[in-house]
C-alpha positions in Angstrom: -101.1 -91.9 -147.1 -104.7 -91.6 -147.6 -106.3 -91.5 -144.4 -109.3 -93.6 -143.1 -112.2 -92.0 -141.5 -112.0 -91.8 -138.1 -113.7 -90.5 -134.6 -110.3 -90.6 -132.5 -107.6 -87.9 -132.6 -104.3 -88.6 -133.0 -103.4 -88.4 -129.4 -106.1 -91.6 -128.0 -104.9 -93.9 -131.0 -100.8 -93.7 -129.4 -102.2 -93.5 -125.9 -103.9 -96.8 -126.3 -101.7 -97.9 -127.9 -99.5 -97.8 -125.6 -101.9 -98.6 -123.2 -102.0 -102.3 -125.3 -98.3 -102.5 -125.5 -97.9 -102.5 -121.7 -100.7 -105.6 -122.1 -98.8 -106.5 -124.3 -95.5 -107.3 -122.5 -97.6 -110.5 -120.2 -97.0 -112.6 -122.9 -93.1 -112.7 -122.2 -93.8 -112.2 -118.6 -95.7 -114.9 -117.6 -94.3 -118.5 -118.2 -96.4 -120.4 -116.4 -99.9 -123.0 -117.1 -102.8 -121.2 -119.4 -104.3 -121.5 -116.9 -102.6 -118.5 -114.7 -102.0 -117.0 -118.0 -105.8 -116.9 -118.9 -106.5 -115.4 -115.6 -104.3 -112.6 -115.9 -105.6 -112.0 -119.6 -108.9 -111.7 -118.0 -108.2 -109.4 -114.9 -106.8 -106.8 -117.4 -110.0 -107.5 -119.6 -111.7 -106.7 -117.0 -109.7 -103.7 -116.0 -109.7 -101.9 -119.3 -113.2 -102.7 -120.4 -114.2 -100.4 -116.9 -111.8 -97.7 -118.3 -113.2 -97.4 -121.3 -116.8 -97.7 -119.9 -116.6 -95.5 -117.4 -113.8 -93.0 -117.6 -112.1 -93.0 -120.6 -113.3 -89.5 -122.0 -111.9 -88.0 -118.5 -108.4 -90.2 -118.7 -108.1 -87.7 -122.1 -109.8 -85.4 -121.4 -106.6 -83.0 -120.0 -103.7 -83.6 -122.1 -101.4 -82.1 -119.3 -102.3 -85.0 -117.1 -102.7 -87.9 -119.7 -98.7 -88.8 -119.0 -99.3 -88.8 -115.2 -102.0 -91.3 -115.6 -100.2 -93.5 -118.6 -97.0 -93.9 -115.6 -99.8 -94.7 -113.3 -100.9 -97.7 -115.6 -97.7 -98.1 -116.4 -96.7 -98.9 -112.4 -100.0 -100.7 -111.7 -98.8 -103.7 -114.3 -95.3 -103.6 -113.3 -96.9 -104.3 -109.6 -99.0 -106.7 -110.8 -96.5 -108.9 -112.6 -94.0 -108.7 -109.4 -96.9 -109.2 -107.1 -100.4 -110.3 -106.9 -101.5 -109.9 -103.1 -99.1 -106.9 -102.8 -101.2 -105.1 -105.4 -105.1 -106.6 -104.4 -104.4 -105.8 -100.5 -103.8 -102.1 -101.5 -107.1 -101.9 -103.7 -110.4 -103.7 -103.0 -111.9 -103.0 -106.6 -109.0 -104.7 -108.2 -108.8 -107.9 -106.0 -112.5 -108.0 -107.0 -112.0 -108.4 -110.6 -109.0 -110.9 -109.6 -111.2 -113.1 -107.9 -113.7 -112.8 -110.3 -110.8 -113.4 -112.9 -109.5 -116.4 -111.6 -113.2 -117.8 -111.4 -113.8 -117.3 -115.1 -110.2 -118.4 -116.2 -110.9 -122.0 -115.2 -113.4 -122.3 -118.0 -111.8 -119.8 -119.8 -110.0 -120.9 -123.5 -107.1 -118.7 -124.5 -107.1 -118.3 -128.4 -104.3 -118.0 -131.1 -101.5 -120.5 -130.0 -102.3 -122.1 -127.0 -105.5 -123.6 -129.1 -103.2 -125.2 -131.0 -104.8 -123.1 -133.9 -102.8 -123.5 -137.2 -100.3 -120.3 -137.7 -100.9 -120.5 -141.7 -104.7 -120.1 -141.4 -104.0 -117.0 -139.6 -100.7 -115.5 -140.9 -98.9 -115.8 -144.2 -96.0 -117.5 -144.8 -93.7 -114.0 -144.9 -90.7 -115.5 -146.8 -93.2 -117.0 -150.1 -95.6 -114.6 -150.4 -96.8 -113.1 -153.8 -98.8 -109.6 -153.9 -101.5 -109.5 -156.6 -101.6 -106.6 -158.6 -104.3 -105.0 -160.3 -105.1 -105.5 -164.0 -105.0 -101.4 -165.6 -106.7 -100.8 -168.9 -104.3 -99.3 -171.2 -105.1 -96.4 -173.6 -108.1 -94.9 -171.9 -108.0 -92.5 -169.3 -109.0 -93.5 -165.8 -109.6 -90.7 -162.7 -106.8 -91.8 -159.9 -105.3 -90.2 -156.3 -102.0 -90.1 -156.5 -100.7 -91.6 -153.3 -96.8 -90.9 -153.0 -94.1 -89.0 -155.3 -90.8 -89.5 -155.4 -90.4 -87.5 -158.9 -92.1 -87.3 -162.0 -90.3 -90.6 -162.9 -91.4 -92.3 -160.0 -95.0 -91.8 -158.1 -97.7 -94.1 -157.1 -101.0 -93.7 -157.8 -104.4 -95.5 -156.9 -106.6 -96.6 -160.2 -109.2 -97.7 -157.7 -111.5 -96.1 -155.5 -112.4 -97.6 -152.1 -108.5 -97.0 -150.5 -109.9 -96.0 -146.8 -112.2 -99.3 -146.3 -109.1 -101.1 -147.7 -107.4 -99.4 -144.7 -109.7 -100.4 -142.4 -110.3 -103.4 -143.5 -106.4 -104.1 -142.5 -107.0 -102.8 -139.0 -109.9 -105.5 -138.3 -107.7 -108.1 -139.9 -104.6 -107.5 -138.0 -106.5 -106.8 -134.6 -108.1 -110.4 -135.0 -104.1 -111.8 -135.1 -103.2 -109.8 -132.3 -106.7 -110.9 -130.2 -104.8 -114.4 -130.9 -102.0 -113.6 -129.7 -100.2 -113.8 -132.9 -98.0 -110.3 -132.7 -94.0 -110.9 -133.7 -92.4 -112.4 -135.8 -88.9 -114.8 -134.5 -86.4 -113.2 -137.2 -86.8 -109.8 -139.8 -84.9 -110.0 -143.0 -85.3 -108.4 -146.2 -87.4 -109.6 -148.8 -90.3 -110.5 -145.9 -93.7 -109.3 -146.0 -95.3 -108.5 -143.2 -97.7 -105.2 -141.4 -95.9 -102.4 -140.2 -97.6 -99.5 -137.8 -97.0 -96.4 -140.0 -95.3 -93.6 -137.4 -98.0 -90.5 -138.4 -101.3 -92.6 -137.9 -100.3 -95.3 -136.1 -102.2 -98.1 -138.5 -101.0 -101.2 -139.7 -100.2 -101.5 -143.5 -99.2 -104.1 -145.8 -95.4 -104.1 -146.1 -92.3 -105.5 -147.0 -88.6 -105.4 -145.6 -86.2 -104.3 -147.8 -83.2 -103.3 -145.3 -81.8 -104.4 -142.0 -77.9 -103.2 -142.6 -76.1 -102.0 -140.3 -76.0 -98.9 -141.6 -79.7 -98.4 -140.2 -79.0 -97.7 -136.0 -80.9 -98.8 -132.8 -81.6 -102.3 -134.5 -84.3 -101.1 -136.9 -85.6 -102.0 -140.1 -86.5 -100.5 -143.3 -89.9 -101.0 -144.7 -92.0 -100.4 -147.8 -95.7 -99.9 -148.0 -96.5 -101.2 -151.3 -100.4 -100.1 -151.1 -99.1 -96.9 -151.0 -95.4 -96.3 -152.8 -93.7 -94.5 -149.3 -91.0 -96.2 -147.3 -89.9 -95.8 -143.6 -87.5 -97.0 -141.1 -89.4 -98.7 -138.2 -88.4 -100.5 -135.1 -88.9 -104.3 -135.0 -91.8 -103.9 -132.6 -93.8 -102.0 -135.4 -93.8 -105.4 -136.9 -95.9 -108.1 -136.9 -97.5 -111.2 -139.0 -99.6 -109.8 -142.4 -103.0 -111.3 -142.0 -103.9 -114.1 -144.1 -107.6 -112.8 -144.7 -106.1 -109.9 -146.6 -103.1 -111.1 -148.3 -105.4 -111.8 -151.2 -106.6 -108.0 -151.5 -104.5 -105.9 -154.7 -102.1 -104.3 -154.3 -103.9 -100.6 -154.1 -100.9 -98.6 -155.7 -99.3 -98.5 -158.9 -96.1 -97.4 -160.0 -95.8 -94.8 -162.8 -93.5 -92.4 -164.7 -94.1 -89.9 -167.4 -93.7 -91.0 -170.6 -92.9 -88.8 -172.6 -89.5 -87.2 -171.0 -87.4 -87.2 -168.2 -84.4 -84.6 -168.1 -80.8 -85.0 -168.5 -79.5 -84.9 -164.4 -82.5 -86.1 -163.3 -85.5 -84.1 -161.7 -84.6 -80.6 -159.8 -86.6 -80.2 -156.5 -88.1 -77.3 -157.6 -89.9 -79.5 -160.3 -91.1 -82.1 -158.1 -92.8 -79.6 -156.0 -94.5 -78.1 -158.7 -95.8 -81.3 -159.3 -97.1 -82.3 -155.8 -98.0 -78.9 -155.7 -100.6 -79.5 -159.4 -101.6 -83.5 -157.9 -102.9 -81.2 -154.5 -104.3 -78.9 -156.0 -106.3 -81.2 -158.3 -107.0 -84.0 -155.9 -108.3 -86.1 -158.8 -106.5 -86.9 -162.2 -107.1 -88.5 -165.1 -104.8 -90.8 -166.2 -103.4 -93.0 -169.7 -101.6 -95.9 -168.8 -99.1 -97.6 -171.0 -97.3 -101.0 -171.9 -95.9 -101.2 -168.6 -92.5 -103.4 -168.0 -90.8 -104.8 -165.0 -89.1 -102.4 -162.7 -86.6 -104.1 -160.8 -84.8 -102.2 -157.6 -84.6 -101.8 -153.9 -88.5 -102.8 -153.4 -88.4 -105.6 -155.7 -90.1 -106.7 -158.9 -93.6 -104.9 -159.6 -95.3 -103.6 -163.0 -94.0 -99.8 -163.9 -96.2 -97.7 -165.9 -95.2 -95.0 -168.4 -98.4 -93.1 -168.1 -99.4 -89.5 -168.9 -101.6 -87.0 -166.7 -104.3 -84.4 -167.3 -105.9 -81.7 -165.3 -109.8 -81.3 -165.2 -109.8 -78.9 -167.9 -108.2 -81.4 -170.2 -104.5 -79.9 -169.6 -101.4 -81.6 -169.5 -99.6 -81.8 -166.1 -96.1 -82.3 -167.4 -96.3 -79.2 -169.2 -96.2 -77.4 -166.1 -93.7 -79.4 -164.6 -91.3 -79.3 -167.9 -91.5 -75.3 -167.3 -89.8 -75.4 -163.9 -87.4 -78.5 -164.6 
C-alpha cells in the first residue's frame, strides 16, 4: 500500500494502539448510568493525556522495557475496573484525577450513542452500500502508481494522485466514529463494507468482506481493500463501521490487465516478478486504458480495464515481461 507520511515509527502506532484497545474494553465493562460511565471516560482522559504530555518519549524510548510498562498499563485498568478505592488508596496522583473526574463527569455529555446521535449520520449502512468509481479517459495515456499485482492479468493501479491524503483523510474520519463510541459492528458477513486496520501499518482502510468460511481458523475474516487491489485475513476486532464522511470519496484503485496477451497456463512466477520488478524500478507509468467490461469474481462487480503500459523512455513493459513468461 502506499504509505502516508508520517512522524511515528512503526513501533508507537501498535503500542498505542494497544494502549487504546485496553480503553477500549470499558465499554463492555462498565454497565452502569452515563453517568459512572462518563467518569471513568474521563479519569483515563485524564490519565493518558499526562502520558503523552509528560512522558511519552521516555515510555518508548527503550524498546527492551516498552512490554514491561504496556503489562503495567495493562494491570493498572484491570485494577481499576475490579476496584476503585483499592487502586486510588495505593496512588495519590490517580485518586486526584478520580476526584477531579467524577467532578467533571456530572456535567460531562458522553458522545456517539448515549446522545442518542443517529448511527446513519455517522456510519454507512454496510449491507447497501455502493463504491463510486472513478471516470478513466480512454485512449490517452495517463502517469499512474501501480498499487498491487497479482499478475500481468490482474494489478491495480492509481490514475489519481493525492492517495496519502486520501489515507489520512480515512484515519481522521474513522478516529471521529471511534471518539463516538461507534467501534464494532453486531454481525460480519460477506458482501459488507466496512474499515479494516491493515496488519503492516496498522491504518484503517476502506474494505469489504468477502469470506467468513470455516475454512478460515480462529474466527476470522477475509477482507478486500478496494482503494488498493490487496486482500487479507483479519480478526473481527480489526473491524469496524466505514465512516459515512468518506463513503462518498472514489474508489482510488483500478483494476487492469494487459491487453494484448496473456499466455496459455497462465502467468509463471518468474514473469510476475519481472514485472513488479519494471513497476519498482519505474515508480511512475504511463498508461492507455481501454473499453473496460464488468469483472465479476470473489471481490464483486467493479470496472476491469485492458490497458497497456510504457516505461519513461517510451518502451513497452509487456515486452519485457513476454521475454521471461
Amino acid at each position: 500500500m502506499v504509505k502516508p507520511p508520517q512522524n511515528r515509527t512503526l513501533l508507537k502506532i501498535k503500542l498505542l494502539n494497544s494502549l487504546k484497545n485496553n480503553m477500549e474494553c470499558l465499554d463492555t465493562k462498565i454497565q452502569n448510568s452515563s453517568n459512572q460511565l462518563a467518569m471513568v471516560s474521563k479519569f483515563f482522559q485524564l490519565v493518558f493525556n499526562e502520558m503523552k504530555q509528560t512522558n511519552l518519549n521516555d515510555f518508548f524510548a527503550d524498546q527492551p522495557t516498552v512490554q514491561d510498562n504496556l503489562v503495567h498499563f495493562n494491570e493498572l485498568i484491570t485494577s481499576f475496573l475490579n476496584d476503585f478505592s483499592t487502586l486510588t488508596e495505593k496512588n495519590e496522583k490517580l485518586a486526584e484525577y478520580l476526584e477531579k473526574a467524577k467532578q467533571e463527569a456530572t456535567g460531562f455529555k458522553l458522545d456517539g450513542k448515549l446522545k442518542n446521535i443517529s448511527l446513519s449520520d455517522l456510519a454507512i449502512d454496510e449491507n447497501n452500500y455502493e463504491p463510486v468509481f472513478p471516470k478513466i479517459p480512454l485512449k490517452s495515456g495517463i502517469p499512474v502508481q501501480i498499487a498491487y499485482i497479482n499478475s500481468p492479468s490482474e494489478f491495480y493501479v492509481h490514475p489519481y494522485s493525492g492517495v496519502p491524503e486520501f489515507v489520512l483523510k480515512v484515519q481522521a474520519a474513522q478516529q471521529e466514529l471511534i471518539d463516538k463510541d461507534i467501534r464494532s459492528l453486531p454481525k460480519l458477513a460477506p458482501g459488507m463494507f466496512v474499515a479494516a486496520r491493515y496488519s503492516e501499518d496498522f491504518y484503517w482502510y476502506r474494505a469489504k468482506i468477502i469470506d467468513t468460511g470455516r475454512h478460515i481458523t480462529g474466527g476470522k475474516v477475509k477482507v478486500f481493500y478496494f482503494d488498493f487491489g490487496n486482500t487479507e485475513i483479519v480478526e473481527p476486532s480489526r473491524i469496524m463501521p466505514l465512516a459515512a464522511s468518506i463513503s462518498e470519496e472514489k474508489v482510488q484503485a483500478v483494476a487492469c490487465y494487459f491487453v494484448h496477451y496473456k499466455p496459455n497456463g497462465g502467468w509463471r512466477q518468474e514473469a510476475i516478478d519481472v514485472f513488479k520488478q519494471k513497476v519498482k524500478e519505474e515508480g511512475t507509468i504511463k498508461c492507455y486504458f481501454n473499453e473496460d467490461a464488468p469483472r465479476i469474481d470473489e471481490v464483486g462487480t467493479y470496472p476491469f480495464y485492458p490497458v497497456e503500459l510504457f516505461k519513461q523512455d517510451g518502451s513497452s513493459i509487456l515486452e519485457d515481461i513476454v521475454k521471461s513468461k
